[in-house]
LOTORLO-158839 format. One record per residue (C-alpha): x, y, z negated; residue in one letter. Coordinates in steps of 0.02 Angstrom, whole numbers, plus 50000, padded with zeros to 5 digits. Layout:
XYZA
...
***
This chain:
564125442344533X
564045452044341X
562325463244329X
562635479144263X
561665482644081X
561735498443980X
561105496543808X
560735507743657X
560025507643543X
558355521343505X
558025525543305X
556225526343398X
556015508143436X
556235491943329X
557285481243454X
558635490743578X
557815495843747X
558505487143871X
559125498244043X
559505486444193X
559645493944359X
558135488444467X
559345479244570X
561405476744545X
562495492144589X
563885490944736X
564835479744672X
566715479144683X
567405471144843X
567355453444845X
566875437244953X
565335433644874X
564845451444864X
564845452345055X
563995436245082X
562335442244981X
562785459045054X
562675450545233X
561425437845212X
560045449045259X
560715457345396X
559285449145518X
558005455245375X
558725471545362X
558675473745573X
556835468845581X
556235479745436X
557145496645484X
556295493445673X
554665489745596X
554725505845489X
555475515645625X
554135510945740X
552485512445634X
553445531745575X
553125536045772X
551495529645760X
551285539845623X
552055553145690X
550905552845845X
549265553345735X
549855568345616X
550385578645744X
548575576445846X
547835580145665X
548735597745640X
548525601845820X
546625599145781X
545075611145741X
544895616845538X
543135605145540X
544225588245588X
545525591945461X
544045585345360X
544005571045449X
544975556645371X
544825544945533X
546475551245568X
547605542445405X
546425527645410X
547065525945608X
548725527745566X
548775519845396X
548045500145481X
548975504845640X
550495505945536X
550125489745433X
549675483045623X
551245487545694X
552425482045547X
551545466845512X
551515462245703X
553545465245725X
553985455045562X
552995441245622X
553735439845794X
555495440645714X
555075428245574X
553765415245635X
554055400845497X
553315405345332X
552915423545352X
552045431545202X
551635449945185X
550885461045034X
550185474445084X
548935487545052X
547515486445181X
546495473645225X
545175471545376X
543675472545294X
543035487345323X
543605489345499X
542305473145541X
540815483945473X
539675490445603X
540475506545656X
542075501645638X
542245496545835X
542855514145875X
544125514745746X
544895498545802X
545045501545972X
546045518245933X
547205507345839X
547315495445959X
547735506646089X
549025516745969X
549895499645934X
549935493846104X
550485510546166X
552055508746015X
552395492546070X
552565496946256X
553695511346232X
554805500946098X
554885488346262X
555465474346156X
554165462446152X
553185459846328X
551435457846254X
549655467946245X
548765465346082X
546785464046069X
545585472045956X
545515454145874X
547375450445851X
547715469045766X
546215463945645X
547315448645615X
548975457845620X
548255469645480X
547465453945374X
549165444145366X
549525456745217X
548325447345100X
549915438245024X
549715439744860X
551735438444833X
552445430244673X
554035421744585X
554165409444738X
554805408444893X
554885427245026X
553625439145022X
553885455045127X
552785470545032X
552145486845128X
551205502145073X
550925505545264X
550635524745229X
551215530645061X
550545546145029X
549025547845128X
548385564745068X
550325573045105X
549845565545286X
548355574545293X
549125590545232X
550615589945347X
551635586245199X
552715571745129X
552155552745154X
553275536145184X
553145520145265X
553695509145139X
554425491345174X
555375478145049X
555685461045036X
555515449344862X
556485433444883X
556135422344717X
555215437144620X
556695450944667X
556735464144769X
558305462544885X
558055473245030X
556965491245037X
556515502445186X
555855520045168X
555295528845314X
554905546545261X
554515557145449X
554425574245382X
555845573345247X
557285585645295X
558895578645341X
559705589545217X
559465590945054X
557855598144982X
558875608844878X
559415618445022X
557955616645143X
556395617145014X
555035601145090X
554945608945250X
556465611845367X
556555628045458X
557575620145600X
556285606645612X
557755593945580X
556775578645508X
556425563645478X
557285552945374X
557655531845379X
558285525645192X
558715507545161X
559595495145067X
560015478445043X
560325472044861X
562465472444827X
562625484144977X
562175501744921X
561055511644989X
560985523345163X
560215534845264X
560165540245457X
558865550345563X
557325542145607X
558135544745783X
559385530345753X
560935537545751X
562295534145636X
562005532445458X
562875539545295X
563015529745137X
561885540144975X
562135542144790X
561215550144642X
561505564444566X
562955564244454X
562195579644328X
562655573744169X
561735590044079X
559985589744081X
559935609044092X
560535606944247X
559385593344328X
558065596844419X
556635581544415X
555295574144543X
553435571844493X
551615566744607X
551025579944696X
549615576044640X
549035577444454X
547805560544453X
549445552444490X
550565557544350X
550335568544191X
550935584844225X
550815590544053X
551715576743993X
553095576744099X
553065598044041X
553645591143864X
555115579443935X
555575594644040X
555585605843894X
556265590743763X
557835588243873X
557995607343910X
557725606744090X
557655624144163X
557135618344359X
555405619644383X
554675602244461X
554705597044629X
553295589844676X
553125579544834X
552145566244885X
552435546444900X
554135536444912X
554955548844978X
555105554744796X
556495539344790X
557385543044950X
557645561144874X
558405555944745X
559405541944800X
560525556044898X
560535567144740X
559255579944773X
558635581244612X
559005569644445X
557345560844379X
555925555344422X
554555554544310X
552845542644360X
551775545844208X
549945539744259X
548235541844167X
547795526944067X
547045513544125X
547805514344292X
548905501044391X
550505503544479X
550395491944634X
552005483444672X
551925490344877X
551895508944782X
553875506044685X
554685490744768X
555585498644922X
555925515544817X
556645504344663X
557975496344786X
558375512544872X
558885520844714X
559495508044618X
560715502244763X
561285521744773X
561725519744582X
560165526044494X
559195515644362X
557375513044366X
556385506844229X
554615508344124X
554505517543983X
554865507043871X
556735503243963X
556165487444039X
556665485144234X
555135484244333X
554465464944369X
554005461544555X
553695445144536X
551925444244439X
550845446444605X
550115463244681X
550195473044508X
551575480244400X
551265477944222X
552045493244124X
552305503643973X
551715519444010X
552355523644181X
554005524844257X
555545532344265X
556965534644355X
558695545144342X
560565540444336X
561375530044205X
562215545444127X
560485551944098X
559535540044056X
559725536043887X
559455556943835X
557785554843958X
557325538143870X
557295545843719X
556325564143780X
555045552143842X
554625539743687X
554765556643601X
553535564943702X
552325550043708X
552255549943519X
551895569043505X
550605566943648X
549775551143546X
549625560143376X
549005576243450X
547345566143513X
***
C-alpha cells in the first residue's frame, strides 16, 4: 500500500517541508487494503467499548458536579474521580480482552491515590467502576480498592518503536469537565511506533455540526463516538451505539472561508499567534475555541478547517494528548503535522518532540497555512 506525500517547496525553509498525512488516507479498494483495514477489528471492538464505557462514567460524575452547590464546583474531587475511574475502567476492559502482552500509556498513575487521604477517593472510584462494570454486564466480576489501584498503574508503559502499546489521556480536557464544557476520552493504539487505530469519546459534543448547533445543543442531542482504524477512514455514531456514518474534512479550499479550532485555554496555545495566521491567510471566522480532542473529532466531520496547537515554549506535547485525534483526522482525509511539516513521531516514548506546535487542516490548505505559520513565527521571533 502507496503513502500519500504532498511536497513543496517553502522560499522560507532551506530543504522542502515534508507533509505526510499522520496516517495513510482511504485507500482505493483492494485486497490488501481490507486486510490492514480488518486486522484490527478485535482492537477496534474493545477500544470503542472501553471509551464508551469510561464516557458514562464520566457522564455520571459531571452531571452530579453541575447538579452540585456553587462551593463544590470548587472542588476538583470530582475530575480526579472520574479522570482514574476512567483510566480504571479502560485499562480494566483492554486487559480482560487482551491478556498476553498488554501495555498501556497513559496519563495517571497511582501515586497519589496511596497517600494518606486518598482512601475516600478510591473507594468512590471503586464503587463508580464496579457500578460501570455491572450495568455493562459483560464481565461477571467486582473489583477491589487494590485491583483499581492496579488497573490505573498498568498505564506506566512507557510505549516506544517496539512491539503494541495502547495510549489513553483518560479525561482530555479536565477543566471543560469542570465547566460543563468539552472534554474526550481519548484511546489509540501504536503497533511498531504507528498509530493504527484512534478512539475519541467526546460526551457533550453535538451530534450535528458545531456550525449549526454552537458547543452546546439546544435539543440536548449529544454525545459523540469517533474512531478509526489506519486504511479504513474514519466514523462517527452516538455514544448510544447506534449506527455510524463515515466523516470527512472540510473541503474549503479559500482560507476566507475557513473557520479554525484553537485551546480554550490560552496556557495551551498562543492566541495571539494563531491572530496573525488568522489574519496572514485572511480568515474572517472568529476562532472556535473548545476544549481537548474533541477539537479533532470536529474537524474530522468538517466543522471547521484548521487546527492550530501553538504552545508556550518550553512545553511538551504528550503523545496520549494527539495520538487518537491524529488518526481520526488523518483517516477522514486531513493532514496533521508540526510546524515545521514533519508528521508527528509516536514512537519516541511518552513525549512528542516538535517544532513549534501543531497543525492540522486539509491537504488543499495546508501548504497556504504552512506558509502563514513559518511566516508568522518569524514576525513573532524578530518582534522580541
Amino acid at each position: 500500500m502507496s503513502i500519500n506525500w504532498l511536497r513543496f517547496v517553502s522560499p522560507s525553509l532551506k530543504k522542502p517541508p515534508l507533509f505526510h498525512l499522520c496516517h495513510l488516507p482511504p485507500p482505493p479498494p483492494s485486497s490488501s487494503a481490507v486486510i490492514v483495514a480488518m486486522s484490527y477489528d478485535k482492537e477496534l471492538a474493545a477500544a470503542k467499548k472501553a471509551a464508551s464505557l469510561a464516557a458514562r462514567l464520566c457522564q455520571k460524575v459531571q452531571k452530579a458536579l453541575l447538579q452540585s452547590d456553587v462551593q463544590s464546583k470548587n472542588d476538583k474531587s470530582p475530575v480526579t474521580v472520574a479522570d482514574y475511574g476512567s483510566q480504571a475502567l479502560v485499562s480494566f476492559v483492554l486487559q480482560q480482552e487482551f491478556p498476553d502482552n498488554f501495555s498501556l500509556v497513559a496519563e495517571e498513575d497511582s501515586k497519589d491515590l496511596r497517600k494518606d487521604g486518598g482512601q475516600e477517593i478510591v473507594e468512590r472510584i471503586t464503587k463508580l467502576v464496579n457500578d460501570s462494570l455491572t450495568i455493562d454486564g459483560s464481565y461477571n466480576v467486582t473489583l477491589s480498592t487494590e485491583d483499581i489501584l492496579r488497573a490505573i498503574d498498568n498505564g506506566r508503559s512507557e510505549g516506544g518503536s517496539q512491539g503494541r502499546h495502547w495510549v489513553l489521556d483518560p479525561i482530555d480536557g479536565t477543566k471543560g469537565f469542570l465547566r460543563g464544557d468539552q472534554y474526550a476520552i481519548a484511546l489509540a493504539l501504536l503497533d511498531g511506533g504507528k498509530v493504527v487505530l484512534g478512539v475519541l469519546a467526546c460526551p457533550n459534543l453535538p451530534l450535528t455540526s458545531l456550525s449549526d448547533a454552537g458547543q452546546h445543543s439546544p435539543n440536548n442531542k449529544v454525545g459523540c463516538l469517533f474512531f478509526a482504524v489506519v486504511g479504513g477512514g474514519t466514523y462517527m455514531q452516538p455514544l448510544d451505539g447506534s449506527s455510524a456514518v463515515k466523516v470527512q474534512v472540510s473541503a474549503v479550499e479559500n482560507p476566507e472561508e475557513a473557520s479554525f479550532f484553537e485551546s480554550y485555554e490560552a496556557a495551551h496555545s498562543m492566541h495571539d499567534l494563531s491572530s496573525l495566521i488568522a489574519q496572514k491567510l485572511g480568515v474572517k471566522a472568529p476562532p472556535v475555541r473548545i476544549d481537548s480532542q474533541a477539537k479533532y473529532g470536529a474537524l474530522s466531520r468538517g466543522d471547521g478547517a484548521i487546527y492550530l496547537r501553538l504552545p508556550h515554549k518550553g512545553y511538551r506535547e504528550k503523545i496520549w494528548d494527539h495520538a487518537a485525534g491524529c488518526i481520526v483526522v488523518s483517516e477522514a482525509g486531513g493532514v496533521v503535522t508540526d510546524a515545521a511539516g514533519q508528521p508527528l513521531d509516536f514512537s519516541k516514548g511518552k513525549y512528542l518532540d516538535l517544532d513549534t506546535g501543531i497543525i492540522v487542516t486539509n491537504q488543499k490548505l495546508m501548504p497556504l497555512l504552512f506558509n502563514a505559520v513559518r511566516k508568522s513565527i518569524q514576525e513573532k521571533a524578530s518582534s522580541l
